[in-house]
Backbone as CSV, one residue per row, in Angstrom:
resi,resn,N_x,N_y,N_z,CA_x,CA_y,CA_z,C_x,C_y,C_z
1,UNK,82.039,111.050,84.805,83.037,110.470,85.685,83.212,108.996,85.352
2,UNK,84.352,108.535,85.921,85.237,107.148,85.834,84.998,106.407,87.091
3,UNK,84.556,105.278,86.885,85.204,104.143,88.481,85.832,103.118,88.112
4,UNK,86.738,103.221,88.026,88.102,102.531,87.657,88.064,100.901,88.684
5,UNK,87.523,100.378,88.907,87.166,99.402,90.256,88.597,97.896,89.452
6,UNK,89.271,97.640,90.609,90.144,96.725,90.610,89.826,95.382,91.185
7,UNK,89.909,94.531,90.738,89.508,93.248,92.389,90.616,92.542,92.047
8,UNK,90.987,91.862,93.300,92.690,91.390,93.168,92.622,90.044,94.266
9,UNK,93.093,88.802,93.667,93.298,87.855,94.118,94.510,87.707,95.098
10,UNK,94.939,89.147,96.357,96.497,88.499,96.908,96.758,87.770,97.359
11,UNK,98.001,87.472,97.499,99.027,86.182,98.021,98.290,86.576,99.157
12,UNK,98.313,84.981,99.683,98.127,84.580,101.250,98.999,84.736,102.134
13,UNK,100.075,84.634,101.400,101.228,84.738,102.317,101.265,86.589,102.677
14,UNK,100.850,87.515,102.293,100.536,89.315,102.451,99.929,89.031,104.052
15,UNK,100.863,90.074,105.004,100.726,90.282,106.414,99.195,91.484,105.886
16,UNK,98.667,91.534,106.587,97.631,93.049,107.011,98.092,93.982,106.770
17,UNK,99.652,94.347,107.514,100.309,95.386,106.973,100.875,95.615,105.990
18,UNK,101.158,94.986,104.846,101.458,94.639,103.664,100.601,95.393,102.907
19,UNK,99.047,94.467,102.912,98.006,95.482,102.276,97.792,96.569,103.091
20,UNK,98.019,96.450,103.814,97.401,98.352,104.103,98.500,99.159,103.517
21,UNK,100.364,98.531,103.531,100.797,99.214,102.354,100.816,99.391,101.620
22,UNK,100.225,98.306,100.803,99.623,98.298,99.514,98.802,99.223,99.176
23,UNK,97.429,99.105,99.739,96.272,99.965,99.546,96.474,101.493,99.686
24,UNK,97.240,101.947,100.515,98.035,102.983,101.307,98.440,103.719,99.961
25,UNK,99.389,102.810,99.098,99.903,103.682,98.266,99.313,104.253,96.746
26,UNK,97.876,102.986,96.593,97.162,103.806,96.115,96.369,104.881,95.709
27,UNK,96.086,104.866,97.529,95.014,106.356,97.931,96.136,107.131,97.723
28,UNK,97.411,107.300,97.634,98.621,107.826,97.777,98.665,108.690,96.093
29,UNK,98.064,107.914,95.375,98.339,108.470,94.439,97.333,109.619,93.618
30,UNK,96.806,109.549,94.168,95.535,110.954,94.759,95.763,112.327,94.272
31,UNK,97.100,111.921,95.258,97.947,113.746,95.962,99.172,113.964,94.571
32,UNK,99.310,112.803,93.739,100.434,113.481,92.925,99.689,113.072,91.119
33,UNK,98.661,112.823,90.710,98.050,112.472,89.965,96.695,112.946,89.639
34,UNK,96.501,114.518,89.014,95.589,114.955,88.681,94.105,114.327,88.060
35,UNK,93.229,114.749,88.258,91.776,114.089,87.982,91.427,113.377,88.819
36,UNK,91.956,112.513,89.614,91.832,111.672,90.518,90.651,112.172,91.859
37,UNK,89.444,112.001,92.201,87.977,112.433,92.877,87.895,111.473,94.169
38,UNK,88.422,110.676,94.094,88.244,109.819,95.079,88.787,108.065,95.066
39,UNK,89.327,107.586,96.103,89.931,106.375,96.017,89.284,105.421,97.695
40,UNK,88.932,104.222,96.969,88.247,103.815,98.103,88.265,102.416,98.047
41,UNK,88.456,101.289,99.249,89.458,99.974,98.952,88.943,99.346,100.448
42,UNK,89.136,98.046,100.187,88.591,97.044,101.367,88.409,95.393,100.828
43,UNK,88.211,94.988,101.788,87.695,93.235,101.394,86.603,93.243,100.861
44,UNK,86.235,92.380,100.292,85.330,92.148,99.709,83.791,91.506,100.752
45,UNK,82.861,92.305,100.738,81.546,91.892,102.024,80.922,91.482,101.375
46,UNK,80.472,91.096,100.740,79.181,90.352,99.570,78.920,89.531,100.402
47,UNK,78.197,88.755,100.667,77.292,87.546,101.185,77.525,86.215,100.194
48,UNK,76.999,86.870,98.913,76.977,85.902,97.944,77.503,84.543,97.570
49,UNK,78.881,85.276,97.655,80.211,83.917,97.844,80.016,83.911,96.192
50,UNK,80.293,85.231,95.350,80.156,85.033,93.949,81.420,85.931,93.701
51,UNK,82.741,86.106,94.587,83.801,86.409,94.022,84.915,86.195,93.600
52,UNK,84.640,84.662,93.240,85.709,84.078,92.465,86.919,84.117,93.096
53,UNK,87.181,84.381,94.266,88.330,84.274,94.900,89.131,85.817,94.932
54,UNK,88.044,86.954,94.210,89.063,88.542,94.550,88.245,88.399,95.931
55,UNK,88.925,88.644,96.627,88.930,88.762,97.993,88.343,90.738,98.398
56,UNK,89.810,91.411,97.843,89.779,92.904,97.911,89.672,93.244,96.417
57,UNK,89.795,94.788,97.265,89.794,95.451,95.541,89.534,96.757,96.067
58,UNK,89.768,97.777,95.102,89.519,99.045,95.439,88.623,99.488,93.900
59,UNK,88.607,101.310,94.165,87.804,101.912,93.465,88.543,103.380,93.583
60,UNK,88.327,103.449,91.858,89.349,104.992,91.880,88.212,105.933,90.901
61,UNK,88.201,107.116,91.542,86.459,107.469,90.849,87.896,108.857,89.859
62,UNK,87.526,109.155,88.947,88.175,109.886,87.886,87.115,110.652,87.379
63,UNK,87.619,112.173,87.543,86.708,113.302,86.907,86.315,113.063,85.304
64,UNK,87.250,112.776,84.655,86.859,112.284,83.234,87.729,110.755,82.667
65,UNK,86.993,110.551,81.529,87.734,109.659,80.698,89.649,110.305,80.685
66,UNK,89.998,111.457,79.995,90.766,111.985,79.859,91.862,111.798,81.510
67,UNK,90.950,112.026,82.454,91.547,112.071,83.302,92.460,110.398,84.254
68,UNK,91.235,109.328,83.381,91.757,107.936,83.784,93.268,107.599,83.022
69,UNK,93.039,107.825,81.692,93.560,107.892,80.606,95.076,108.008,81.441
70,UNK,95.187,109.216,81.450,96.562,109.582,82.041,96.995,109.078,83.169
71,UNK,96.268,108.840,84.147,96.821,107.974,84.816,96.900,106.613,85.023
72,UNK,96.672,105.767,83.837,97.094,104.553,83.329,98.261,104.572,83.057
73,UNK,99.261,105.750,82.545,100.337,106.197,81.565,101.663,106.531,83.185
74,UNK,100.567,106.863,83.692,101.984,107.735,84.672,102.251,107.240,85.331
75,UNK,103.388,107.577,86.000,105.158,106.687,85.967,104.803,106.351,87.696
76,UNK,103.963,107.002,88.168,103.748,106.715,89.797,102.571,105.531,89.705
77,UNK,101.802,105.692,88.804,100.652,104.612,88.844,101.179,103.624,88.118
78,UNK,102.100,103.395,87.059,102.724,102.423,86.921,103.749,101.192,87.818
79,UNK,104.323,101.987,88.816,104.996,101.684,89.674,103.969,100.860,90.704
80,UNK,103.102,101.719,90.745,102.052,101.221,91.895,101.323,99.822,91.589
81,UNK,100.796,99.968,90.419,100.723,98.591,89.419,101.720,97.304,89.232
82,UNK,102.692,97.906,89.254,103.741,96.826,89.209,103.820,96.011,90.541
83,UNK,103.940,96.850,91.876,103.917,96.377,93.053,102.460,95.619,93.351
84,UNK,101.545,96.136,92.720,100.455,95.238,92.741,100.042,93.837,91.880
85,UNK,100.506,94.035,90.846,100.901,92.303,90.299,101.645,91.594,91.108
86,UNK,102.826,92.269,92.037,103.626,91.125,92.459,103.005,90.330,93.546
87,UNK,102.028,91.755,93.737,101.314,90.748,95.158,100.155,90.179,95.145
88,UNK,99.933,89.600,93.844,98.679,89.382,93.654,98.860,87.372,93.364
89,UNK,98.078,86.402,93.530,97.892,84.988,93.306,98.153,84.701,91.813
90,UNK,98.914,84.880,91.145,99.050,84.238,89.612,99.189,85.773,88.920
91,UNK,99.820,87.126,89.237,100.292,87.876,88.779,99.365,88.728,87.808
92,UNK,99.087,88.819,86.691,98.008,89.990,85.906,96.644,88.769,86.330
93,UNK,96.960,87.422,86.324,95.666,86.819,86.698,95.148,86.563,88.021
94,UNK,95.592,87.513,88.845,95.127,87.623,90.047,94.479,88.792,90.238
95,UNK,94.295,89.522,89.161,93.550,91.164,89.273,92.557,90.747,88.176
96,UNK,91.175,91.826,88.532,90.177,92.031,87.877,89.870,93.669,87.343
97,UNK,89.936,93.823,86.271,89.700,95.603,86.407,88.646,95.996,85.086
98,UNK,87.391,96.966,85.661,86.524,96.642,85.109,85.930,98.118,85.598
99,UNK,85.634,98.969,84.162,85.750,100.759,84.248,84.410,100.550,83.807
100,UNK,83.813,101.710,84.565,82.753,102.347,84.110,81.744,103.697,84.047
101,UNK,81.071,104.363,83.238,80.483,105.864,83.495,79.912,105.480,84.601
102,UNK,79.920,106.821,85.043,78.781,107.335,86.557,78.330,108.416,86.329
């Protein structure tokens, strides 16, 4: 398996409901995007104060490599991506994305 884990610097100016539409339409993509095991998203709780300013971020767990693969490519997770740069503090440099086996 895949954990696809995102961390994302958003605009300040993003209402609550914003990200929860945001986040919303990730888990969203679940139901139309095969391989997909689980999707799971929130602020960031660390104590540490070692997150560089990603605040949130989610986690997309993928049955296989094969299965991340494709949905990097597809036209709903692209879309979803796109809406997520826009809402992010400095655009691809407001996201962190960082895959790994489980």
């Amino acid at each position: 398996m895949i954990l696809h884990c995102v961390f994302l610097r958003l605009k300040s100016a993003l209402t609550q409901d914003e990200k929860a539409a945001l986040f919303d339409s990730v888990v969203a993509l679940q139901k139309v995007i095969p391989g997909i095991v689980d999707v799971k998203y929130g602020p960031n709780v660390s104590p540490e104060g070692l997150h560089g300013g990603f605040a949130d971020g989610f986690v997309v767990t993928f049955e296989s490599v094969e299965a991340r693969d494709a949905y990097l490519v597809h036209p709903d997770h692209v879309a979803v991506g796109e809406r997520i740069v826009s809402s992010t503090d400095g655009g691809l440099a407001g996201l962190m994305v960082f895959d790994f086996n489980v």
